[in-house]
C-alpha positions in Angstrom: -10.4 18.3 59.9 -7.6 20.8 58.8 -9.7 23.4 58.4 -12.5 21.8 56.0 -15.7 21.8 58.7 -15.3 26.3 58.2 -15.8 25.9 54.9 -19.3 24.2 55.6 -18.0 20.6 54.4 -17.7 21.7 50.9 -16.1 20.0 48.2 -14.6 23.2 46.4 -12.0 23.9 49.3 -10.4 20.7 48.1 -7.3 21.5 46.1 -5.6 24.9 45.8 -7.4 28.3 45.8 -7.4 29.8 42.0 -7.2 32.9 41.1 -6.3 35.0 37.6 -6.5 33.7 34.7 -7.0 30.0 36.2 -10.6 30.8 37.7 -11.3 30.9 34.1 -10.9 27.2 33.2 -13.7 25.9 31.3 -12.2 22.0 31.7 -12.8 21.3 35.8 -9.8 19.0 37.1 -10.3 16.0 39.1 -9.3 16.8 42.8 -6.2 15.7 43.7 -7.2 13.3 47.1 -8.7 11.5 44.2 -5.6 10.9 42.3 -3.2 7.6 42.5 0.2 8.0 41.2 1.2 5.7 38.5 4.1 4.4 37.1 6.5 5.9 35.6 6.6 5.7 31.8 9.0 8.4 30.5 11.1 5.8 29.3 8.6 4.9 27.0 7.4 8.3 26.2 11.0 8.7 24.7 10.9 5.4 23.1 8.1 6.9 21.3 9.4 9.9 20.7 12.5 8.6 18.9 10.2 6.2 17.1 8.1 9.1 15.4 12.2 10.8 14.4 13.0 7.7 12.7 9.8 7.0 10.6 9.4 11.0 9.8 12.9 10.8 9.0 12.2 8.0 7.0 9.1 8.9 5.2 10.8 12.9 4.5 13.7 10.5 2.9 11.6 9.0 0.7 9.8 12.2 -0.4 13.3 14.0 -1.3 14.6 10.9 -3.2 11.8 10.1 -4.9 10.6 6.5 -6.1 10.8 4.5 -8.9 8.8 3.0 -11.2 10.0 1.0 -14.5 7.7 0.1 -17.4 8.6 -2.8 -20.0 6.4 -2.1 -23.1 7.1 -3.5 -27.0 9.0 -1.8 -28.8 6.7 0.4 -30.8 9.3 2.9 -33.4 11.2 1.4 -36.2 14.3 2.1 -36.2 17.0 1.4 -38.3 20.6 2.3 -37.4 22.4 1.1 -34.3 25.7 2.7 -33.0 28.3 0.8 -31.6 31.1 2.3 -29.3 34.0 0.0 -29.0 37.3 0.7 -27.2 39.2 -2.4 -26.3 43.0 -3.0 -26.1 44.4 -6.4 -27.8 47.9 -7.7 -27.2 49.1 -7.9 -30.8 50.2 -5.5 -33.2 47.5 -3.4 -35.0 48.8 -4.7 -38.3 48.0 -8.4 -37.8 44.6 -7.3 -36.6 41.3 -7.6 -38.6 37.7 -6.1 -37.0 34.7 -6.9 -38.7 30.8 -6.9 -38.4 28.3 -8.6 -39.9 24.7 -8.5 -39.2 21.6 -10.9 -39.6 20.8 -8.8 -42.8 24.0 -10.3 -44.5 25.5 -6.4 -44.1 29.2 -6.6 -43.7 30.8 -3.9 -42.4 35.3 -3.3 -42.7 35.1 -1.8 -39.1 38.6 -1.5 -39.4 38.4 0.9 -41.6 35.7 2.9 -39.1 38.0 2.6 -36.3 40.8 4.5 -35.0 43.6 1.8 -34.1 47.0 3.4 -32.3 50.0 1.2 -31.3 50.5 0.6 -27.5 52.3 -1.3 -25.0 50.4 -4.0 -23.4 52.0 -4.0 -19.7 50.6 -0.7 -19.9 47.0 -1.9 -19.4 45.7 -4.4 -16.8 46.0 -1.8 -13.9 43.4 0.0 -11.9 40.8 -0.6 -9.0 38.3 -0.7 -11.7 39.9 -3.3 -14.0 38.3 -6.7 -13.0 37.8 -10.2 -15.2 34.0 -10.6 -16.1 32.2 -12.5 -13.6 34.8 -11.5 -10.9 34.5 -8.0 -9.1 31.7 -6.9 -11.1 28.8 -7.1 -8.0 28.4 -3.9 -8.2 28.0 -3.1 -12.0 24.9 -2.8 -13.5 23.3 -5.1 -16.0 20.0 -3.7 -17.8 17.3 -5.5 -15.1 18.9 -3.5 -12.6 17.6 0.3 -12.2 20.2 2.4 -10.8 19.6 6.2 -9.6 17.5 8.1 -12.5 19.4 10.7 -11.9 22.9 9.3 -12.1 22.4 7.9 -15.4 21.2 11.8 -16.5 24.5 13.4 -14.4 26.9 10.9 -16.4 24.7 11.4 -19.3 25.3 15.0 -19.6 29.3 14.6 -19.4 32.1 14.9 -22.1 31.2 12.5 -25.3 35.2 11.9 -26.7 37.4 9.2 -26.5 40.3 9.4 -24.2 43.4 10.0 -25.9 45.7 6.6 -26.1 48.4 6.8 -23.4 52.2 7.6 -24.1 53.7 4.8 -25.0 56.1 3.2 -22.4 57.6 0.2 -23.3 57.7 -2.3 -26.5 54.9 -1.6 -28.8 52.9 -5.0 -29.0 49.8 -4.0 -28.7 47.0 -2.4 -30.2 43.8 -0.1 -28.7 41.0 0.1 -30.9 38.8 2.3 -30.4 35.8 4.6 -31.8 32.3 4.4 -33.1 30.2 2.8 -36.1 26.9 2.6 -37.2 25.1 -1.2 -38.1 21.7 -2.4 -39.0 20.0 -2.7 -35.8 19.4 -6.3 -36.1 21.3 -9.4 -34.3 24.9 -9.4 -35.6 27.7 -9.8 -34.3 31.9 -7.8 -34.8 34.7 -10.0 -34.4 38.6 -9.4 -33.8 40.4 -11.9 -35.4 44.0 -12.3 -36.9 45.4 -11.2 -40.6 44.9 -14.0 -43.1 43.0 -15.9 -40.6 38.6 -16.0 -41.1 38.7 -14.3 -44.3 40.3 -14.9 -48.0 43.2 -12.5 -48.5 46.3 -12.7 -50.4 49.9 -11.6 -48.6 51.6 -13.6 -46.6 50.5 -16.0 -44.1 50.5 -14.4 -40.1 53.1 -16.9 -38.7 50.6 -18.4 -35.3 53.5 -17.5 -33.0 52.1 -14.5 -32.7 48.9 -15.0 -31.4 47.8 -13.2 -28.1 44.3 -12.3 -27.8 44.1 -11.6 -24.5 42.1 -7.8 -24.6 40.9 -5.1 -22.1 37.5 -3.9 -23.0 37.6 -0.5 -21.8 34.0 0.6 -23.4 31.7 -1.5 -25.2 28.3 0.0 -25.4 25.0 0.8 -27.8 23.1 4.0 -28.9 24.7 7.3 -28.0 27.9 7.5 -26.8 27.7 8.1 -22.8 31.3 7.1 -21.8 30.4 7.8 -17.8 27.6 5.0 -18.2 28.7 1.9 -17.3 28.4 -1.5 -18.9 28.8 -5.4 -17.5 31.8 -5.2 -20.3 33.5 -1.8 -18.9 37.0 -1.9 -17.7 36.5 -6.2 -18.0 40.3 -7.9 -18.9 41.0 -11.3 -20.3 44.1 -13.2 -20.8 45.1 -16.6 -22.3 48.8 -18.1 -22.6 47.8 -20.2 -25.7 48.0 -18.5 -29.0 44.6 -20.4 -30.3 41.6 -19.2 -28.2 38.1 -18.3 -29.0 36.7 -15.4 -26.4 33.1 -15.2 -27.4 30.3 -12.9 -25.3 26.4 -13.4 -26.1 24.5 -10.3 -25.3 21.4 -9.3 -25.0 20.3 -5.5 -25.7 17.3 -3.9 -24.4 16.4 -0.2 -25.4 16.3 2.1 -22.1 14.8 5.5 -21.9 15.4 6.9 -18.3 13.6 10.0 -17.4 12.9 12.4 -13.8 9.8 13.4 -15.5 7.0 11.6 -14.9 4.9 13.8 -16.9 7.1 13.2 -19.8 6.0 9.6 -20.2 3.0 10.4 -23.0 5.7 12.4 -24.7 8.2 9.4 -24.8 6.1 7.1 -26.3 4.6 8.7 -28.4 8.4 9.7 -29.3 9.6 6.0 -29.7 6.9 5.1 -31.7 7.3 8.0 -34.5 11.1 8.2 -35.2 10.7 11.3 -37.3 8.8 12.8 -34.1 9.6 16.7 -34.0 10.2 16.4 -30.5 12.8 13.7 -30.5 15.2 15.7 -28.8 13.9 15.3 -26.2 15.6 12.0 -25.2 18.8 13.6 -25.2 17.7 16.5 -23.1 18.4 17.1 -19.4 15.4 15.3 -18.2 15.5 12.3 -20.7 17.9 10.5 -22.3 18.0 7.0 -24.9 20.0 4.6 -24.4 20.8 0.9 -24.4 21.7 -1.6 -21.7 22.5 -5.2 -21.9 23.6 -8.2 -20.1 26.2 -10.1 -21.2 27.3 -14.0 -20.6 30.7 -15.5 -22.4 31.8 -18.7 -23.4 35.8 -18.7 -23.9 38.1 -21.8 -24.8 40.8 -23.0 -26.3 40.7 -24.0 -30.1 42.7 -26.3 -32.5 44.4 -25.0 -35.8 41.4 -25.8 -37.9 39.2 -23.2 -35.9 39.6 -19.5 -36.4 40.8 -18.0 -33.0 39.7 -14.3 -31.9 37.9 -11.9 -29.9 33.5 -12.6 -31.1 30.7 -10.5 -30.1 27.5 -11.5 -30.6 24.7 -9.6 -29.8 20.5 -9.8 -30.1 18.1 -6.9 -29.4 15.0 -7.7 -27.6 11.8 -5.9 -29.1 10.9 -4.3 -25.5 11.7 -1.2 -24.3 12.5 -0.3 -20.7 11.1 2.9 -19.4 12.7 4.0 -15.8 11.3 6.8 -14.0 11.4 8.8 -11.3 8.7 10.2 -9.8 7.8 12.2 -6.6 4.6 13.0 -4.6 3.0 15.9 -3.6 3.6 18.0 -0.4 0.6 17.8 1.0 0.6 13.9 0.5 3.6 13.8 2.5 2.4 16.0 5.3 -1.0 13.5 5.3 1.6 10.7 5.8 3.4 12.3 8.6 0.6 12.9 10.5 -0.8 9.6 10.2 2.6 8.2 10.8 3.4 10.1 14.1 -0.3 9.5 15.4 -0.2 6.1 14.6 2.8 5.7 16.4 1.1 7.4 19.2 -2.2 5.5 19.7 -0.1 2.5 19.4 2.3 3.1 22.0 -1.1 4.3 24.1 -2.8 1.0 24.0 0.2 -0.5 24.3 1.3 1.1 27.3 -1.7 0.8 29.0 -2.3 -2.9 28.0 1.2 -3.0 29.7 0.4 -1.3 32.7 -3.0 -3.6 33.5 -1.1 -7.2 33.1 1.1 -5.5 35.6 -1.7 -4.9 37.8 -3.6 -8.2 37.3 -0.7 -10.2 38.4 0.0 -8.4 41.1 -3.7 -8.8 42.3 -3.1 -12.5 42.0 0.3 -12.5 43.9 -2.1 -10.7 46.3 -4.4 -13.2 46.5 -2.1 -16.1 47.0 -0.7 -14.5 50.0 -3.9 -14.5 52.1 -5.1 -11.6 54.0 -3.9 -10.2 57.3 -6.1 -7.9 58.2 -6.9 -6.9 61.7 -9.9 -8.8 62.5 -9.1 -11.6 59.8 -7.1 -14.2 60.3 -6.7 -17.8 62.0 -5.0 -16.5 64.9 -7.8 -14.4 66.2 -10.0 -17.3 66.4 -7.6 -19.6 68.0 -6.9 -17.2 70.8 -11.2 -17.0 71.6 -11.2 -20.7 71.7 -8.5 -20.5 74.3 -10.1 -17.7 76.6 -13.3 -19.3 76.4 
């Protein structure tokens, strides 16, 4: 019995002698005579392995980026001043140009006299990856219901706060770029481009309607601060006509926006926009909060007889909400508790899963068993019919 009967039939001389260190071991191991081989399941041991990379990965991902939250609340401050940033680039010459602004209040403001306006050529404009028509190209721009990266808005924020300079003239001078910024009631209003003598009463002589072009590249259109890195639906948007009467006319909508990477700010900033005067009101243009405005936009554009004053109209409405986007990220602790409970989950899963696996295999291979009969030795129909025969 190799050897077992000198050991007095004992079960301890199954296995391999121990000695050292292993003699030690407080957890006794089933004897290997007793052991069936199973399966192999390292393919699915590195199934699971990769899975628990991926959702670690994953969840450490969503840790370092932070999530987050926006918050629409009415708007609490009272404010009374609006500033408007307007560069655009019309295909007439500045003097035949009049801008304009009136307001809901009855205000009316000469923006041309507010505005820097320099001569330029219009085949000079129109060119760019970034130049697109409204509506066309723009899938990718933001409108204010869309959150971008907090802290992309505070990067671009943070940048230079000048117009560029007007290009070097290169060809005929037939066009004008204004550009620059004004301040209006902040009520619904609207600014308008429109032609000399054309809209308003003024003496001089009569702009012959030859001239017309209003086709215009709206190179920055935007409200609040100047942030010329943010951008707006109206950014970089062109718009050509080849009839000299024609009404472009955008509707927008304006909602105050205060984005911030500080959750803990959030008390601060409103109880900021509700004071105006607050002394902490710098704080919205600091490097962890900034004011601003976004809008959406929608245009209605069409040709118009000689009794209708053609031009460039803006109208615009503020909403009384105020949009509050930020960032926030959780602690490290909380995102150790998550891996854990990630990489065990994934673990027990697999587990059951495996062996749940593992006993349907069995199971059907009992009843492919079964289905074949059984041949063992004394078993059998043929054993039977040969006794009949020898009896």
């Amino acid at each position: 019995m190799n050897g077992f009967s000198d050991h007095g039939l004992s079960e301890d001389a199954f296995g391999q002698a121990k000695g050292g260190i292993a003699s030690f071991d407080a957890f006794p191991k089933t004897k290997q005579t007793y052991l069936t081989r199973g399966r192999d399941s390292s393919g699915w041991t590195v199934t699971l392995i990769l899975t628990c990379i991926y959702l670690a990965w994953s969840e450490i991902s969503r840790y370092w980026t932070g999530h987050t939250t926006q918050t629409f609340s009415v708007e609490k401050g009272v404010s009374h001043d609006l500033q408007i940033n307007l560069d655009v680039v019309v295909a007439m010459k500045c003097a035949d140009l009049h801008v304009n602004m009136q307001d809901a209040a009855g205000d009316r403001t000469l923006a041309g006299e507010m505005l820097r306006k320099d001569l330029t050529s219009w085949s000079q404009w129109g060119k760019g990856k970034a130049v697109h028509t409204l509506g066309v190209g723009d899938d990718g721009l933001p409108g204010w219901e869309e959150m971008w990266d907090v802290h992309d808005q505070l990067g671009a924020a943070r940048k230079k706060k000048k117009f560029a300079k007007t290009p070097k003239v290169r060809g005929p001078q037939d066009a004008c770029r204004i550009f620059g910024s004004l301040d209006g009631n902040k009520v619904q209003g609207d600014f308008h481009i429109t032609a000399r003598g054309h809209g308003y009463m003024e003496f001089g002589e009569h702009l012959d309607h030859s001239t017309f072009n209003f086709s215009h590249q709206i190179n920055e259109l935007s409200f609040g601060p100047f942030y010329p890195s943010l951008v707006n639906p109206l950014d970089n948007t062109i718009a050509t006509t080849p009839t000299h009467f024609y009404k472009f006319q955008y509707y927008l909508s304006i909602v105050p926006t205060i984005y911030t990477d500080d959750a803990s700010l959030l008390p601060l900033l409103d109880a900021v926009n509700r004071s105006p005067n607050h002394p902490a009101r710098g704080i919205l243009s600091s490097s962890h909060a900034i004011q601003t405005n976004q809008y959406a936009v929608t245009s209605q554009s069409h040709p118009v007889n000689e009794n209708y004053v053609p031009g460039i109209f803006v109208k615009f409405d503020i909403e009384p909400i105020t949009l509050t986007i930020a960032e926030e990220w959780g602690g490290f602790l909380a995102l150790c508790v998550r891996l854990v409970n990630v990489i065990s989950g994934v673990m027990v899963a697999g587990s059951w899963a495996w062996q749940m696996f593992d006993w349907g295999l069995e199971v059907w291979g009992r009843r492919g068993r079964s289905r074949g009969g059984s041949m063992g030795v004394l078993g059998g129909g043929g054993y039977g019919k040969e006794k009949m025969s020898y009896d």
